[in-house]
N, C-alpha and C positions, 0 to 999 in steps of 0.2 A: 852605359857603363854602370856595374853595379858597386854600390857603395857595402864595405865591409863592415857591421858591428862589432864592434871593441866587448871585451867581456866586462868593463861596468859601462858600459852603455846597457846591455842587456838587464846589468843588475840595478840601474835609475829606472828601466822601463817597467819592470818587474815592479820595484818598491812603489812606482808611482801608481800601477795597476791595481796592487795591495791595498794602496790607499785609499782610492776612488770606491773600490769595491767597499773596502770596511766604513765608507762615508755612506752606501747606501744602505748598509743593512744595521751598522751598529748605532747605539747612543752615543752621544758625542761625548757625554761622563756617564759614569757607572750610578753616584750619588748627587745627589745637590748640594753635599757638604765635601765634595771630596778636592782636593788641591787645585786645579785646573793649570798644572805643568804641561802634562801632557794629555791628547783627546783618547780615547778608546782607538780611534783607527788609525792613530797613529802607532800606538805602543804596538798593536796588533801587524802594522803593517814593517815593523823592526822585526817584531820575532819570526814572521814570514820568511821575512830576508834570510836574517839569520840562518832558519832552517836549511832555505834555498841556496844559501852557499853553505852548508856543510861546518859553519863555522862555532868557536866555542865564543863564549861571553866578551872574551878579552881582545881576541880579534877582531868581533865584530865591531866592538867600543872603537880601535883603530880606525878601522876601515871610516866609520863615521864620520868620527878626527877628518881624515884625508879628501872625504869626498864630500864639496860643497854643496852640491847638488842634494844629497842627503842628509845635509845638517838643518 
């Protein structure tokens, strides 16, 4: 029996793709003095997303809101 993927199933598998990838190639921060909110492949693997659903600033801020998986 084949199991069907949901469209944010596809968009967790994606961002978590995003992630991994940006954990191999990027710095984990930019500076040594720089905030440490968020890492490089994290912020990198938002705007990913973002791109990958076609979405503007405000939606994707939502979308993050709603999906735990993603926060």
């Amino acid at each position: 029996m084949e199991v069907l993927m949901t469209t944010t199933d596809s968009w967790i598998r994606f961002a978590r793709l995003a992630l991994q990838i940006g954990r191999d190639v990027l710095l984990t921060y930019a500076h040594k003095f720089s905030p440490r909110c968020f890492t490089l492949p994290q912020l990198a693997a938002c705007v990913l997303l973002k791109e990958y659903r076609q979405a503007d600033w405000r939606s994707f801020k939502a979308l993050l809101a709603v999906c735990p998986p993603l926060a």
